[in-house]
DSSP file (Angstrom, degrees, kcal/mol; ACC not computed):
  #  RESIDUE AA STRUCTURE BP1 BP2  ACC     N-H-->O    O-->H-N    N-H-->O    O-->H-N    TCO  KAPPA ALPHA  PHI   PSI    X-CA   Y-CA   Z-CA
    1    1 A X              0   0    0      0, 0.0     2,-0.4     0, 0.0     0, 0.0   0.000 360.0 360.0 360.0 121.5   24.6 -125.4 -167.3
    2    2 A X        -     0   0    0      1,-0.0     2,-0.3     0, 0.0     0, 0.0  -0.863 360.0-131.7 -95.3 132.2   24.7 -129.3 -168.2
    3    3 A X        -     0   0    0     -2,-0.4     2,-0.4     1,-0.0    -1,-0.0  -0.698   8.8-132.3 -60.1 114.7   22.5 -131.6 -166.2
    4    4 A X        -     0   0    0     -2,-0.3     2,-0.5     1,-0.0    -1,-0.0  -0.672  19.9-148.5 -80.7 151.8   23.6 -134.7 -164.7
    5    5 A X        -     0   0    0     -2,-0.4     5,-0.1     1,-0.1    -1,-0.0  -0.968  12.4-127.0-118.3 103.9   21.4 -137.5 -165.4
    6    6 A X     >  -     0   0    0     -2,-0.5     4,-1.2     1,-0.1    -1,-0.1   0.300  38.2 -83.0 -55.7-171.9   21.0 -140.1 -162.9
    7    7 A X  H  > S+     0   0    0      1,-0.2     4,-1.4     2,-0.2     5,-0.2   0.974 128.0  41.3 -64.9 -49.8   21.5 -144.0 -163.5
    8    8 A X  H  4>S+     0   0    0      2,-0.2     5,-2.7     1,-0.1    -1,-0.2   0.662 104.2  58.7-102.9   4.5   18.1 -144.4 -164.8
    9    9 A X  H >45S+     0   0    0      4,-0.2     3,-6.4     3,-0.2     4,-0.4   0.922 104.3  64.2 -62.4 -74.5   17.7 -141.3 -167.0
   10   10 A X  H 3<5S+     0   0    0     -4,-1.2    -2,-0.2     1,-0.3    -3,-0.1   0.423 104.8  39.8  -0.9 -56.4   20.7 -143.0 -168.6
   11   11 A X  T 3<5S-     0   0    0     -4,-1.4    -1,-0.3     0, 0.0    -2,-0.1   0.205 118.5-104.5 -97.9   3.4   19.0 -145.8 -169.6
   12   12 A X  T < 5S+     0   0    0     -3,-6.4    -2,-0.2    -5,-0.2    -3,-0.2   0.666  86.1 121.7  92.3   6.2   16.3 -144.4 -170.5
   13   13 A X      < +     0   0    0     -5,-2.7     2,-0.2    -4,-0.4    -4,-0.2  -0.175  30.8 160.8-103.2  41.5   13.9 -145.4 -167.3
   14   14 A X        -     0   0    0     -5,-0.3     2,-0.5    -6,-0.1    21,-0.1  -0.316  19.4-167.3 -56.5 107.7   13.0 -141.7 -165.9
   15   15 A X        -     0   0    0     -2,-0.2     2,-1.1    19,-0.0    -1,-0.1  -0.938  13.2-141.4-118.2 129.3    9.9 -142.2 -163.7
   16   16 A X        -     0   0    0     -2,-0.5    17,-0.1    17,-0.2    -2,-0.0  -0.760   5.0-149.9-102.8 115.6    8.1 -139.0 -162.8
   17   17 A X  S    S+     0   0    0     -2,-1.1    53,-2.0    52,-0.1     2,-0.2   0.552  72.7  11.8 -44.2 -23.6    6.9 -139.3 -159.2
   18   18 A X  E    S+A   69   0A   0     51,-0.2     2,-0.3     2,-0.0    51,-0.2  -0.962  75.0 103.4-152.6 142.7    3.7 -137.0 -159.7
   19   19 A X  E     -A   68   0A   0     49,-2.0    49,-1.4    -2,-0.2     2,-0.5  -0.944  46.7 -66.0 169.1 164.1    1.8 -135.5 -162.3
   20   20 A X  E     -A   67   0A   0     -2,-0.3     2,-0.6    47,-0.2    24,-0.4  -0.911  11.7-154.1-127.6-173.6   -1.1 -135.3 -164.3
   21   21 A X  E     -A   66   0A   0     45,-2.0    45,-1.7    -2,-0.5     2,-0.8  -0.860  14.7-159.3-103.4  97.1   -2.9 -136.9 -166.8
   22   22 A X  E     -A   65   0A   0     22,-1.1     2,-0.8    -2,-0.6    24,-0.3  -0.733   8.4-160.4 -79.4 111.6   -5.2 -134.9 -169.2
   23   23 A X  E     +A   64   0A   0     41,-2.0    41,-1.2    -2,-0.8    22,-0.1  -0.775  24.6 166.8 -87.7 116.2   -7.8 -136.6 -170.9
   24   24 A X        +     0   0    0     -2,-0.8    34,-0.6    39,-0.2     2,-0.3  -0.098  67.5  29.0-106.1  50.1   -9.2 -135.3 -173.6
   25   25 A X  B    S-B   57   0B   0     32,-0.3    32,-0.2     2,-0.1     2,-0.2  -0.942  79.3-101.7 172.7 152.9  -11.0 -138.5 -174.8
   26   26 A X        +     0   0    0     30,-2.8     2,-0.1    -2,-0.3    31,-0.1  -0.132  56.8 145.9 -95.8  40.6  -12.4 -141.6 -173.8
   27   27 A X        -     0   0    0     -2,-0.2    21,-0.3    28,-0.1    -2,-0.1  -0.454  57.0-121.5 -91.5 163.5   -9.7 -144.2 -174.6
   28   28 A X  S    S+     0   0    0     -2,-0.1     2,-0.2    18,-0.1    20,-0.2   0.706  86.3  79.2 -77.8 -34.9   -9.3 -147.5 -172.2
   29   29 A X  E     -C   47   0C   0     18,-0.7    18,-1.7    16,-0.1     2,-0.4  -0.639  59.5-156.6-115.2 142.2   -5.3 -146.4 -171.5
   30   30 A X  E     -C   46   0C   0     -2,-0.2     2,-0.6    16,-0.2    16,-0.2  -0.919   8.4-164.1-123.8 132.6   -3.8 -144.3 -169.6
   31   31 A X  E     -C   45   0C   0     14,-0.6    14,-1.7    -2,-0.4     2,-0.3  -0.983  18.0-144.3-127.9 110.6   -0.1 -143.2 -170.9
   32   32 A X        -     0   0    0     -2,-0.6    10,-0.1    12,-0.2   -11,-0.1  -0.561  38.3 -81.4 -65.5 127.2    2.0 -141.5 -168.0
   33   33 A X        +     0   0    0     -2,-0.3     2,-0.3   -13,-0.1    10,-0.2   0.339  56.5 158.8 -23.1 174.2    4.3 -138.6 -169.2
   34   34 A X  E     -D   42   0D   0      8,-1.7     8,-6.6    -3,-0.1     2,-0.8  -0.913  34.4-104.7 177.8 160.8    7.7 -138.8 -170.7
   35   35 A X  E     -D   41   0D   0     -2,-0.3     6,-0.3     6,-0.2   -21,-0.1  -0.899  22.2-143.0-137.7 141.0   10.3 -137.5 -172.7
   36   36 A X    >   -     0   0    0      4,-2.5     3,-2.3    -2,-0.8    -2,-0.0  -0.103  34.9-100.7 -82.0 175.5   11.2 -138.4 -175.8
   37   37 A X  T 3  S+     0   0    0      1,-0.3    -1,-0.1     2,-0.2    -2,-0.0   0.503 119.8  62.7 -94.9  -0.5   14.9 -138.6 -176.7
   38   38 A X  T 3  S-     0   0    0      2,-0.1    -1,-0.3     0, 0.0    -2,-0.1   0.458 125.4 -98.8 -68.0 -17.2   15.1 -135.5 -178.4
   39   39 A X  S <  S+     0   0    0     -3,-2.3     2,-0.4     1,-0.3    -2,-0.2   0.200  70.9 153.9 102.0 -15.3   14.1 -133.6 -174.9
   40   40 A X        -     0   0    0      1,-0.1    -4,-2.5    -5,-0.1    -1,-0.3  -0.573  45.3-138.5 -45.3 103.8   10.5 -133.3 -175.8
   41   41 A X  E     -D   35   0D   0     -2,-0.4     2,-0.4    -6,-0.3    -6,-0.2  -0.596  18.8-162.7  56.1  96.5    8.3 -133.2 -172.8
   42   42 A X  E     -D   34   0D   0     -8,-6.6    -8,-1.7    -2,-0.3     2,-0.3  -0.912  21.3-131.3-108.0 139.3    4.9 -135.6 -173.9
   43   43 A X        -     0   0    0     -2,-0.4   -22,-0.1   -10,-0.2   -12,-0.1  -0.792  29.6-102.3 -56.7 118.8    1.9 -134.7 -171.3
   44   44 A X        +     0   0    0    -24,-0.4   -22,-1.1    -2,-0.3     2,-0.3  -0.101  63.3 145.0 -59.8 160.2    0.3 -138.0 -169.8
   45   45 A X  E     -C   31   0C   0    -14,-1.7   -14,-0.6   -24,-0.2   -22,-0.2  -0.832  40.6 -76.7 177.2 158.7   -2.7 -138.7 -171.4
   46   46 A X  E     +C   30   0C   0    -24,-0.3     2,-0.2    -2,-0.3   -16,-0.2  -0.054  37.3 147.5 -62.6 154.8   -5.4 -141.3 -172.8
   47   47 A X  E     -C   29   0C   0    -18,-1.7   -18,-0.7   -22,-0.0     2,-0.4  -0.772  38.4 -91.8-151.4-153.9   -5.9 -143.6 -175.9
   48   48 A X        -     0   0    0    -21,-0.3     4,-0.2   -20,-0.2     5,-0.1  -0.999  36.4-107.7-117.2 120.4   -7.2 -146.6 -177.2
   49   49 A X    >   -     0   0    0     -2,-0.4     3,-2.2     2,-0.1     4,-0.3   0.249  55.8 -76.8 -30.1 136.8   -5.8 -149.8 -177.4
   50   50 A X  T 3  S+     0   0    0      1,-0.2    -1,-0.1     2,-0.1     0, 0.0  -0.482 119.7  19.3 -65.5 164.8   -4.8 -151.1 -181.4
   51   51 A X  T 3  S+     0   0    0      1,-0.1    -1,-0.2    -3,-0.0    -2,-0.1   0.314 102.2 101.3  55.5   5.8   -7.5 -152.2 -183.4
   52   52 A X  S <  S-     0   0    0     -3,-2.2    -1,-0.1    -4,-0.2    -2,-0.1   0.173  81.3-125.5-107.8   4.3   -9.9 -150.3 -181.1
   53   53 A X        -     0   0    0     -4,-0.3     3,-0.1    -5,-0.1    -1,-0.0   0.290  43.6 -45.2  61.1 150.3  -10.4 -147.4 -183.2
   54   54 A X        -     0   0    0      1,-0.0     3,-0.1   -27,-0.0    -1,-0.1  -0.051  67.0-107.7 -41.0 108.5  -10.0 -143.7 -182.3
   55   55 A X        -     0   0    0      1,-0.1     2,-0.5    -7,-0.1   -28,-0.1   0.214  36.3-101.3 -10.5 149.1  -11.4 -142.6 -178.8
   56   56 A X        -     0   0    0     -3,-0.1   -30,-2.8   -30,-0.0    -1,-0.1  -0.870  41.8-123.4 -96.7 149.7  -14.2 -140.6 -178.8
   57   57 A X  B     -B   25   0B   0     -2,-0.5     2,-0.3   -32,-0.2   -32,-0.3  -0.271  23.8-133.0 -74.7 164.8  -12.9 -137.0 -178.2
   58   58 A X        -     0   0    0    -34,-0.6     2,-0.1   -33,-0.1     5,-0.1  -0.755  25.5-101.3 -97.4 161.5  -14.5 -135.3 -175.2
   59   59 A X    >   -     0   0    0     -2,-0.3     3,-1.3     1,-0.1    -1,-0.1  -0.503  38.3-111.7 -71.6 154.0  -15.7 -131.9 -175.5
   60   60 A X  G >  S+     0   0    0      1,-0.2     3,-1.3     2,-0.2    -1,-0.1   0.962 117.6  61.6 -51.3 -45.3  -12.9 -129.2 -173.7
   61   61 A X  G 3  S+     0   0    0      1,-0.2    -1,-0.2    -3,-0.0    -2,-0.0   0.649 104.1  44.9 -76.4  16.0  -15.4 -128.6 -171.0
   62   62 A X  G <  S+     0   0    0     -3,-1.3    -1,-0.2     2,-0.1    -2,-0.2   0.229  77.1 127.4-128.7  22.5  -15.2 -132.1 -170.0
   63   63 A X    <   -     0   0    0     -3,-1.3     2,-0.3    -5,-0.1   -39,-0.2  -0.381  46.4-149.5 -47.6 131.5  -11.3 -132.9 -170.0
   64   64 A X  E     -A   23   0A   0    -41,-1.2   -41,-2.0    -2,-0.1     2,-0.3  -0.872  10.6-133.1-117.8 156.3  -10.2 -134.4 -166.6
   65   65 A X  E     -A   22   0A   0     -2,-0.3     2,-1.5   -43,-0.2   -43,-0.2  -0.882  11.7-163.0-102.4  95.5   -7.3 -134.2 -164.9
   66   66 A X  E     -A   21   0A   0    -45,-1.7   -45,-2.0    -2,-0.3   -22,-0.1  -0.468  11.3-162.7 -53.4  89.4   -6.1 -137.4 -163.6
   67   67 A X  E     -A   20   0A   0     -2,-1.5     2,-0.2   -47,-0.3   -47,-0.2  -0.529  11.7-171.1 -80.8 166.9   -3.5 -136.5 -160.8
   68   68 A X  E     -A   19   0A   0    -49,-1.4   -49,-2.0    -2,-0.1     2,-0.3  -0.959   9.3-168.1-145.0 152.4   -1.1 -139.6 -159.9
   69   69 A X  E     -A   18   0A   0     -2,-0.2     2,-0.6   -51,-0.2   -51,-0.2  -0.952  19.4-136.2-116.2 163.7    1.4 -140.0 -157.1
   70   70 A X        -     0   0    0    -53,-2.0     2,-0.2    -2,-0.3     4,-0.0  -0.946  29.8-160.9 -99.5 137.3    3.8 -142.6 -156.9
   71   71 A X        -     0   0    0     -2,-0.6     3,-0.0     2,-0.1    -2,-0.0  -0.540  22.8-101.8-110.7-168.5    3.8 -143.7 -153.5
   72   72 A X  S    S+     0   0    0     -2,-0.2     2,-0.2     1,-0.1    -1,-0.1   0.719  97.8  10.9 -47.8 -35.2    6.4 -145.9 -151.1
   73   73 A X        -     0   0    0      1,-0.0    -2,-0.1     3,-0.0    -1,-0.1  -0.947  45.3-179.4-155.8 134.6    4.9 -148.4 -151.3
   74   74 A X        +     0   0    0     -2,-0.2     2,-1.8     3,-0.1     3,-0.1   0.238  54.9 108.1-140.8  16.5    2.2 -150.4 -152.8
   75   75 A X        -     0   0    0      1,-0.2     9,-0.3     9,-0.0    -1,-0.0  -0.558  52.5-157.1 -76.0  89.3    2.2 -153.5 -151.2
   76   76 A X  S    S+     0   0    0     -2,-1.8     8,-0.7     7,-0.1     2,-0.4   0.879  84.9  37.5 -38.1 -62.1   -1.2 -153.7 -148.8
   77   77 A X  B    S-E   83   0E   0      6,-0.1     6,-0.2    -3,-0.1     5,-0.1  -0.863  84.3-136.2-114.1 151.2    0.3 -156.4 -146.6
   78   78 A X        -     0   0    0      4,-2.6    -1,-0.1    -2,-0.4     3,-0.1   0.376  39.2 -95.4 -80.6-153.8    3.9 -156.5 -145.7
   79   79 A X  S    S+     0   0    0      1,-0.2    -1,-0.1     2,-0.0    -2,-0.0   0.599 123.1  47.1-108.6   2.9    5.7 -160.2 -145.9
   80   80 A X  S    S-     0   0    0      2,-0.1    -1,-0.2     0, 0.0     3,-0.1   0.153 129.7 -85.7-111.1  24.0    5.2 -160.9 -142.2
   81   81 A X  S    S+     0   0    0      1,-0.2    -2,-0.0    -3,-0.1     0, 0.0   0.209  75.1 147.9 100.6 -29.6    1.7 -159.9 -141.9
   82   82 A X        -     0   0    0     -5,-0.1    -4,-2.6     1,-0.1     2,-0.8  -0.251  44.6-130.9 -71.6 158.7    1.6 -156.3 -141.4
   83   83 A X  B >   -E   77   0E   0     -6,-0.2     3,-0.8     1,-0.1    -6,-0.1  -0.718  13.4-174.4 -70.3  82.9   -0.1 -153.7 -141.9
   84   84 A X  T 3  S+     0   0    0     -2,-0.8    -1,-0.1    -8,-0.7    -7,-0.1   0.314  76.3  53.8 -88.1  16.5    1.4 -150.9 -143.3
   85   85 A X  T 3         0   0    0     -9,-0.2    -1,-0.3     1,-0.2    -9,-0.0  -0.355 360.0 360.0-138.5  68.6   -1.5 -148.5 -143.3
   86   86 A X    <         0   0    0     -3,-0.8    -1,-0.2     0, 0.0    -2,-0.1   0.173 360.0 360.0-110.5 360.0   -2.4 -148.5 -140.1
């Protein structure tokens, strides 16, 4: 079965609404999943910035999971003044 691919798979801008992020390490960045163009399926996860030298690893029993959503919205106040989480 071939899978259609929406506009912005196409181009290569695939945003996954939800997921999470394993960190096995104490780097400053946080890299949201993807797949590479091969089909490869990368799992979100931490690093360190260049020139910052390798994370320092965590032990396995201290890996977090970062869940994310994306939500509707992320504007606090609307352009007339409201509040939209109220």
């Amino acid at each position: 079965m071939k899978r259609i691919l929406s506009e912005a798979e196409k181009s290569g801008n695939t945003l996954w609404r939800r997921g999470t992020i394993l960190s096995k390490n104490h780097g400053r960045i946080v890299v949201l999943p993807y797949e590479k163009e091969n089909g490869e399926f990368v799992q979100g996860h931490t690093k360190n910035a260049p020139h910052d030298g390798k994370a320092k690893p965590r032990h396995p029993k201290e890996y977090v999971n970062l869940p994310y959503e994306v939500l509707e919205d992320d504007l606090m106040i609307g352009l007339f003044g409201e509040l939209k989480y109220e």
